[in-house]
ROTOR-66211 format. One record per residue (C-alpha): residue in one letter; x, y, z; residue number from 1. Coordinates in steps of 0.001 Angstrom, whole numbers, padded with zeros to 6 digits. Example, Ala and Ser with C-alpha at 12.3 -4.5 7.8 and 13.67 -1.06 7.14 Angstrom:
<sites>
{res->a&u->012300&v->-004500&w->007800&n->1}
{res->s&u->013670&v->-001060&w->007140&n->2}
</sites>
This chain:
<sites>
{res->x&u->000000&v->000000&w->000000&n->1}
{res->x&u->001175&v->003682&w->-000809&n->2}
{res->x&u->001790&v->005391&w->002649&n->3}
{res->x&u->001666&v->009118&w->002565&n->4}
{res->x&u->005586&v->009193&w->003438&n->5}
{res->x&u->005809&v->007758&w->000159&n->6}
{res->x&u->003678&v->010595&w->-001382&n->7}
{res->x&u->005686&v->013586&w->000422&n->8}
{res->x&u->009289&v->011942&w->-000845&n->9}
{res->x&u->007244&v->011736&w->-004555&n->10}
{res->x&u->006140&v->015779&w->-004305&n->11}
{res->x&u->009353&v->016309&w->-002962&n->12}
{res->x&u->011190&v->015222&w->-005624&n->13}
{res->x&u->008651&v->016941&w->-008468&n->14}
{res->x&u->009254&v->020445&w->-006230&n->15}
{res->x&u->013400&v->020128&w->-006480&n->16}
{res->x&u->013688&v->018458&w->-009496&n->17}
{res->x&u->016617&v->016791&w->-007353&n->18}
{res->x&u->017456&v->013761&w->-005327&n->19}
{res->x&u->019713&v->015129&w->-003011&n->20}
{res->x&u->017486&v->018392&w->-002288&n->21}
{res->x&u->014995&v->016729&w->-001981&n->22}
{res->x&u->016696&v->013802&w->000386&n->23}
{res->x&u->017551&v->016541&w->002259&n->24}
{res->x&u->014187&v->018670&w->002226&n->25}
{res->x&u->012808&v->014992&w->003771&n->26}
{res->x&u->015294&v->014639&w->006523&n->27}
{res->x&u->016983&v->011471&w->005103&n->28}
{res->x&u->020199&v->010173&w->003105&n->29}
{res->x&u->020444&v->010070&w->-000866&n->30}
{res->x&u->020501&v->006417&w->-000369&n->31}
{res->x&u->017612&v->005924&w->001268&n->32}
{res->x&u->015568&v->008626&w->-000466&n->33}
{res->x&u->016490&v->006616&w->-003837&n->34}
{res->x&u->015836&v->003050&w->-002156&n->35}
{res->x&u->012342&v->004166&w->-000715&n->36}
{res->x&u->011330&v->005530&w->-004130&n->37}
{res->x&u->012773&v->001649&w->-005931&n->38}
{res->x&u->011080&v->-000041&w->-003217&n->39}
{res->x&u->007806&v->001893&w->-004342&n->40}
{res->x&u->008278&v->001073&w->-008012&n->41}
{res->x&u->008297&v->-002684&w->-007025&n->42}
{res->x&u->005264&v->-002471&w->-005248&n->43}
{res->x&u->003559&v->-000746&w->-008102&n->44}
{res->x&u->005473&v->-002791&w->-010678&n->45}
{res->x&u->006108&v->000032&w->-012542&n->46}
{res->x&u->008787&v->002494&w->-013550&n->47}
{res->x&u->008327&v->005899&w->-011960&n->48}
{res->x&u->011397&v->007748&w->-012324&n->49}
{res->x&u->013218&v->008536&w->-015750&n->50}
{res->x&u->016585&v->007557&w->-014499&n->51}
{res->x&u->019929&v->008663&w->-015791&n->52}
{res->x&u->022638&v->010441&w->-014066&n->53}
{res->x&u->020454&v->012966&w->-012442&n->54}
{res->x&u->016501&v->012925&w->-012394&n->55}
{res->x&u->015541&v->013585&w->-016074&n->56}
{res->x&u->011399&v->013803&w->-014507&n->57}
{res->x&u->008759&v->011016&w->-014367&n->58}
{res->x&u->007659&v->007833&w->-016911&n->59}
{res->x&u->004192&v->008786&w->-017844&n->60}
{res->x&u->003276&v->006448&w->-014793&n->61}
{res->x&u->004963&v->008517&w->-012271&n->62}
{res->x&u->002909&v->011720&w->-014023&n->63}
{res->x&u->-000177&v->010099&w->-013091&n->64}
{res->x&u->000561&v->009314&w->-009713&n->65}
{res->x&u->002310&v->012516&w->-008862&n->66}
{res->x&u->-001475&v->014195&w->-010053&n->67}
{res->x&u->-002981&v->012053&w->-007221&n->68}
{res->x&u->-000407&v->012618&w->-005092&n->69}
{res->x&u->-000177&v->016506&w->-005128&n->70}
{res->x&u->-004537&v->016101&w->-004567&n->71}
{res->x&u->-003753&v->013819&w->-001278&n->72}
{res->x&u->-001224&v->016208&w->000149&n->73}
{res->x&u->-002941&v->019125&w->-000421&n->74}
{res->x&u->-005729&v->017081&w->001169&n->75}
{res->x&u->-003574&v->016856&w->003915&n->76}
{res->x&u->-002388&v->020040&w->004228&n->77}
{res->x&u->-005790&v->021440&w->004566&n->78}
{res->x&u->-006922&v->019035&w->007401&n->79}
{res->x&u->-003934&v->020299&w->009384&n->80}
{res->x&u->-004587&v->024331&w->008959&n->81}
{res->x&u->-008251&v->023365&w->009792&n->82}
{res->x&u->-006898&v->020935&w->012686&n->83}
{res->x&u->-004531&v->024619&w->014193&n->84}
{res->x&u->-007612&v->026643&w->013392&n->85}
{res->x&u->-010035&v->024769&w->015564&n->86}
{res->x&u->-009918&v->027613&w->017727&n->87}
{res->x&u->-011129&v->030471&w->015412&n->88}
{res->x&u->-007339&v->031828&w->014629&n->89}
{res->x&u->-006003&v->031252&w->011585&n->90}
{res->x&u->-002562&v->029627&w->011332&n->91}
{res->x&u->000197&v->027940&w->009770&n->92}
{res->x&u->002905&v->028613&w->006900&n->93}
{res->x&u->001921&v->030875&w->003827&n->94}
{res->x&u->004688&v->030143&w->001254&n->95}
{res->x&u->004317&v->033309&w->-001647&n->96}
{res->x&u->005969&v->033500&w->-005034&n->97}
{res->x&u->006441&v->037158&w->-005621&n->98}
{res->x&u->007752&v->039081&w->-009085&n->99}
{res->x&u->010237&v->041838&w->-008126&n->100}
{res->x&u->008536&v->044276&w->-009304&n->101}
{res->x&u->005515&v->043496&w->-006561&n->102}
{res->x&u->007892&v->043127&w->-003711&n->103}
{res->x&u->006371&v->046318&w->-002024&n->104}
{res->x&u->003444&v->045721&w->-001952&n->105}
{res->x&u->003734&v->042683&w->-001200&n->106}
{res->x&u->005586&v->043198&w->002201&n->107}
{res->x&u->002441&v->046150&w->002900&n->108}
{res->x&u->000182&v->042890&w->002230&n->109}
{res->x&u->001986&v->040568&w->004656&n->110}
{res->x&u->002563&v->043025&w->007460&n->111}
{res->x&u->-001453&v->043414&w->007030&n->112}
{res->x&u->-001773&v->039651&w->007338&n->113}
{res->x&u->000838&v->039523&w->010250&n->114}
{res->x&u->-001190&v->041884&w->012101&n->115}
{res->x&u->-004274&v->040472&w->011514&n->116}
{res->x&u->-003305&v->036791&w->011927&n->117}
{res->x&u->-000209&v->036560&w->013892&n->118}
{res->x&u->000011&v->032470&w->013778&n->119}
{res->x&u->000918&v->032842&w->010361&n->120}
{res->x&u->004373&v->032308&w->009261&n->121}
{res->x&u->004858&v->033709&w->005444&n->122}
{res->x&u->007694&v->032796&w->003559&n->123}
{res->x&u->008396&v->035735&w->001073&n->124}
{res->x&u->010534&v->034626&w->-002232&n->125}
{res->x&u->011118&v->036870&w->-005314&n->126}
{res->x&u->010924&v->034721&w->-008408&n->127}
{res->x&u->010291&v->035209&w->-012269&n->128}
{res->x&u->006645&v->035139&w->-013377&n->129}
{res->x&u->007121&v->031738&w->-015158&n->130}
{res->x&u->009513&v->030403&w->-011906&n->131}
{res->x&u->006008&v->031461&w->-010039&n->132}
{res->x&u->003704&v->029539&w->-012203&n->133}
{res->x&u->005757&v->026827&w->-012262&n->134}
{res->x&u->005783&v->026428&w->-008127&n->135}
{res->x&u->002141&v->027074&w->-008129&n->136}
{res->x&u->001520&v->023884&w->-009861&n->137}
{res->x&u->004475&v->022061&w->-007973&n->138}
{res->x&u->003306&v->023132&w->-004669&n->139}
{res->x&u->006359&v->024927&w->-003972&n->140}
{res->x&u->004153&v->027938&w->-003409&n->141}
{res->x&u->000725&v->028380&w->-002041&n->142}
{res->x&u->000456&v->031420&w->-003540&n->143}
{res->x&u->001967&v->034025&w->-005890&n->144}
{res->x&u->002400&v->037714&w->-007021&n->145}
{res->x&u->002550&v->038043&w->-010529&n->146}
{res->x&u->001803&v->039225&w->-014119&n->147}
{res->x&u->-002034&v->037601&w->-014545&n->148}
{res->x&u->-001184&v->038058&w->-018561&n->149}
{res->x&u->-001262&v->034810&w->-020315&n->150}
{res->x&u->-002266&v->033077&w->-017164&n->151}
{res->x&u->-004846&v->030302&w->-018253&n->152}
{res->x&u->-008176&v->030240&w->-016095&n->153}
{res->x&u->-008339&v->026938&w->-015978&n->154}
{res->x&u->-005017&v->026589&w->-015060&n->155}
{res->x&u->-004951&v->028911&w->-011925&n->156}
{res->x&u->-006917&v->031218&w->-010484&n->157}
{res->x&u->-006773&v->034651&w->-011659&n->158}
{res->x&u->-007352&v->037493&w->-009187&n->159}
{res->x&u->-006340&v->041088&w->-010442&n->160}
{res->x&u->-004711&v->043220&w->-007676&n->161}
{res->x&u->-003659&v->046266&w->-009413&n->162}
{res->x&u->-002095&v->048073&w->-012749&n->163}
{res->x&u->001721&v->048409&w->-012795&n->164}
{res->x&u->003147&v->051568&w->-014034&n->165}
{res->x&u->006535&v->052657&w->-015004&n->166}
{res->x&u->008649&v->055393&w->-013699&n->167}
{res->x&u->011811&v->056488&w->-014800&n->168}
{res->x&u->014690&v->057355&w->-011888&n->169}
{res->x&u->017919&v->059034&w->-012727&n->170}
{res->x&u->020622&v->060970&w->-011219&n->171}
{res->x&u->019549&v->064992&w->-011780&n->172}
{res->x&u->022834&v->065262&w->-013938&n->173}
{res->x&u->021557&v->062701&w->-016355&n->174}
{res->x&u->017198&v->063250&w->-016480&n->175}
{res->x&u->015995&v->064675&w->-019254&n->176}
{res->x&u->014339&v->067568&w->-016994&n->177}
{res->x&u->013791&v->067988&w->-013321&n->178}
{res->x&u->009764&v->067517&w->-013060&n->179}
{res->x&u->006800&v->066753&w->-015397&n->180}
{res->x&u->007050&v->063440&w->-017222&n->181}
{res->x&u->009755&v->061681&w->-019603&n->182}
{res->x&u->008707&v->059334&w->-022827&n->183}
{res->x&u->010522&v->056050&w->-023623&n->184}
{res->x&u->012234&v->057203&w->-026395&n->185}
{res->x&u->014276&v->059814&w->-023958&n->186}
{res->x&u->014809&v->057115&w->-021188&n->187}
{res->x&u->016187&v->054750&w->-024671&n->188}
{res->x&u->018733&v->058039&w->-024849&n->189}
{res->x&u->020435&v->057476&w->-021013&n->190}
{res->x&u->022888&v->054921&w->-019785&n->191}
{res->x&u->020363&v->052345&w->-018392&n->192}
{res->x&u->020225&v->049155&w->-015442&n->193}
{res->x&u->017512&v->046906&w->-016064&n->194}
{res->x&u->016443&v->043802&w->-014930&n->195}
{res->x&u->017782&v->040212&w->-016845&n->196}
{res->x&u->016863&v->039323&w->-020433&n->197}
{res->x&u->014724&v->036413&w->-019176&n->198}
{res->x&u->012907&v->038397&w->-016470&n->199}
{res->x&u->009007&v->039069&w->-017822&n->200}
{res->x&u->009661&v->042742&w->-016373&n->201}
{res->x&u->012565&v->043177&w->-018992&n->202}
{res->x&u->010437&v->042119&w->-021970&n->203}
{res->x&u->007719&v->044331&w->-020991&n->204}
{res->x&u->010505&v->046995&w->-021364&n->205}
{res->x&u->011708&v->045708&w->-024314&n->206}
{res->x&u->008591&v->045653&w->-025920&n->207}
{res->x&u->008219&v->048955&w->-025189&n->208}
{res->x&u->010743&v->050368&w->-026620&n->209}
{res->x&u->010787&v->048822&w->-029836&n->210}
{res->x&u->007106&v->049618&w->-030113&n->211}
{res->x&u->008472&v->053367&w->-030262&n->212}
{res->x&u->011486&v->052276&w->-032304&n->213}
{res->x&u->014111&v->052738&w->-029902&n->214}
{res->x&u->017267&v->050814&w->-028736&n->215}
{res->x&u->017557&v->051285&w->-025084&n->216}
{res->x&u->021314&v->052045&w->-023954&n->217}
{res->x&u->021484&v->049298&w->-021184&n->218}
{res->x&u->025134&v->049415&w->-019383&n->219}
{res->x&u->024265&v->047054&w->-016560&n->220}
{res->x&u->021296&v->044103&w->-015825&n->221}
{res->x&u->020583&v->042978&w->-012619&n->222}
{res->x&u->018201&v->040465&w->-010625&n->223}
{res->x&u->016740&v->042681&w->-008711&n->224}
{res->x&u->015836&v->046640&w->-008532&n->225}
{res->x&u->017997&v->047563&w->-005676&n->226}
{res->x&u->021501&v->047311&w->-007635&n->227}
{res->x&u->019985&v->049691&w->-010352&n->228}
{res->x&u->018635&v->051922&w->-007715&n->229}
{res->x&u->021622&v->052514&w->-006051&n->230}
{res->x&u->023478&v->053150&w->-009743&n->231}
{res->x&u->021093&v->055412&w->-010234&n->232}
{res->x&u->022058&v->056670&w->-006375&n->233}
{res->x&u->025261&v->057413&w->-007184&n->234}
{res->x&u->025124&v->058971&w->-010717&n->235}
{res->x&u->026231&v->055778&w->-012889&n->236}
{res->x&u->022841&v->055315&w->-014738&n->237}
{res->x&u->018990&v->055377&w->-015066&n->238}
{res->x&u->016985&v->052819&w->-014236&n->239}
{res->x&u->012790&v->051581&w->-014941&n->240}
{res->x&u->010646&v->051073&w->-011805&n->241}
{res->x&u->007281&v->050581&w->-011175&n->242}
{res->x&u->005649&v->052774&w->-009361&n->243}
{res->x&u->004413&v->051401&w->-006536&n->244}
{res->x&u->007828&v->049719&w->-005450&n->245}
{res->x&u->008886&v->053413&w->-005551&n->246}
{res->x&u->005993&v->054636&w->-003425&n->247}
{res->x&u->007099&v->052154&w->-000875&n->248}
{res->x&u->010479&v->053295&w->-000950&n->249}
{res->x&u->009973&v->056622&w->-000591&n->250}
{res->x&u->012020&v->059707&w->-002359&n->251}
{res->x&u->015421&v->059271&w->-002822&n->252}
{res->x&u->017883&v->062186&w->-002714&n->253}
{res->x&u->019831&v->063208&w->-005552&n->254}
{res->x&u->017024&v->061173&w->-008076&n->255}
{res->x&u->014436&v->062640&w->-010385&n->256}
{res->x&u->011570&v->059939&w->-010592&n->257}
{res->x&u->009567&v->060940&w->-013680&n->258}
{res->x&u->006290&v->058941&w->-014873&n->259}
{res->x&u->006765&v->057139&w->-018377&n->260}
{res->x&u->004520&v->058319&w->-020877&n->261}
{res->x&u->004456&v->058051&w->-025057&n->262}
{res->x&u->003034&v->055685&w->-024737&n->263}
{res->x&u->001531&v->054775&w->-021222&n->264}
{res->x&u->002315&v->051605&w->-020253&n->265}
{res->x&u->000013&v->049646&w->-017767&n->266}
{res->x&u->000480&v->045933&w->-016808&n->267}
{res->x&u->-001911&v->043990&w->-014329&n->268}
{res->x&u->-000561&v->042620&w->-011277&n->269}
{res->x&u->-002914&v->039706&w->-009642&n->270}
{res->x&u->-002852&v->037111&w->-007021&n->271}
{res->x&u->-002274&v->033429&w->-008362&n->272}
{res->x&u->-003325&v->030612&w->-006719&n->273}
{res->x&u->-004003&v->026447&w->-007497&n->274}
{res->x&u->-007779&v->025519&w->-007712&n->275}
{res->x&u->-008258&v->024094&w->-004871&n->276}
{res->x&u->-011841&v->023214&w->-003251&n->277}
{res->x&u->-011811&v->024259&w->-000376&n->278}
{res->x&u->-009203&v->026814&w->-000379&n->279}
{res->x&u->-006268&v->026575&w->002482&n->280}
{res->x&u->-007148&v->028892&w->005370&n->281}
{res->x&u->-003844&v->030791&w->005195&n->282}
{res->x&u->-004551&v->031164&w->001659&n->283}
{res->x&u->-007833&v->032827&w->001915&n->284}
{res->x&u->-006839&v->035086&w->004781&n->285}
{res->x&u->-004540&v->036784&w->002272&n->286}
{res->x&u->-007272&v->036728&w->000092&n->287}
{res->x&u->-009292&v->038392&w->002741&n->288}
{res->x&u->-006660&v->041104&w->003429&n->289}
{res->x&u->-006208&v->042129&w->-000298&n->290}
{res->x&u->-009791&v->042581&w->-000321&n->291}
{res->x&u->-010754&v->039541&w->-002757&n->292}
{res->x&u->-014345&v->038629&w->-003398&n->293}
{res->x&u->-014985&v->035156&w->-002469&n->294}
</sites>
């Protein structure tokens, strides 16, 4: 008979993609990880595991019982948030996938939680819109931040939190002017840090640009915004932010933050989250706190 030990090594392996993370993620030795998941195969008489020198994913098999499996620990892991929340307070572990971009508000949305729930533990990680995605349907994350552009319906559900706009910060010796606004082709004109290539925020920003037929001047690319901030800090280039990670930040001396214009740029920000019936509790208190409809 499968045990659910069985089924946590199993989801543990589909979340690292790994056999030693994930031997270590379930508190045992390579060896025995590896031998529990053989012994498994035996009893099932079937291959689970595409095996080569590393873990190259599951057999077609192993697909079809890791669909059952993730259903059974999610089953699980709602009977234990409803087993701590017997008493009327919500708790547990919130894991959230977050783009960088949404980082601000984010950490406004947690402290909200926090205060409102403090028996829940939130684990915060920045992430790429498609690394997001990706742990959504591995289980790596309960939740997530991200662009809900090309997000399928069926595939997750699709909760708009707000419209991301674009603000361009430079050093005064390098913006275009000191107030007013600032148009993409004259931010394409200044030594620029942006984000990564593979980062969804960069090819929003490259789409942009050659939309208005310009070839941005980028001098540095980061994984995050606070290197290009603090280039922009000390005089070395402009950077792109959105605007609400710059609210939450607050002025900076010695930067000119001018809204991008020609043309306005809006991209929608939402909360992503597995279908699950019922929802997990620490799951829905988020929801709760960002003001979600049910």
């Amino acid at each position: 008979m499968i045990s659910l030990k069985d089924l946590e090594f199993l989801t543990s392996l589909a979340r690292h993609g790994h056999f030693a993370r994930a031997a270590e993620d379930c508190g045992v030795s390579q060896p025995a990880f590896s031998m529990r998941i053989r012994k498994l195969e035996e009893r099932l008489n079937a291959a689970i595991v595409k095996r080569g020198n590393r873990f190259q994913g599951f057999t077609p098999e192993g697909d079809a019982l890791m669909r059952h499996a993730r259903k059974i620990m999610d089953g699980v892991k709602l009977m234990e948030e409803e087993f701590r929340s017997a008493s009327g307070e919500v708790t547990g572990q919130l894991s959230l996938g977050v783009i960088p971009t949404a980082v601000g508000f984010a950490a406004e949305a947690v402290g909200r939680l926090r205060a409102e729930h403090p028996g829940i533990t939130v684990r915060l990680q920045t992430a790429s819109s498609l690394t997001i995605q990706q742990g959504l349907e591995k289980r790596v994350f309960d939740a997530g931040i991200s662009y809900g552009e090309g997000v399928s319906p069926e595939m997750m559900r699709v909760e708009a939190l707000y419209d991301e706009r674009y603000v361009l910060l430079a050093p005064k010796s390098l913006a275009p002017r000191q107030s007013g606004e600032a148009s993409w082709a004259e931010a394409a004109e200044l030594p620029l840090s942006l984000l990564e290539p593979s980062m969804q925020n960069r090819r929003i920003l490259d789409l942009v640009f050659r939309e208005v037929g310009a070839l941005p001047k980028v001098v540095a690319e980061t994984g995050e915004f606070t290197s290009s901030m603090l280039m922009a800090a000390s005089g070395v280039a402009a950077t792109v932010v959105p605007e609400g990670l710059l609210n939450s930040l607050g002025k900076m001396p010695g930067i000119v933050a001018l809204p991008l214009s020609e043309p306005p740029l809006e991209k929608d920000v939402s909360l992503l989250t597995p279908h699950r019936l019922p929802g997990l509790s620490t799951v829905e208190a988020l929801r709760r706190v960002l003001a979600l409809e049910n």
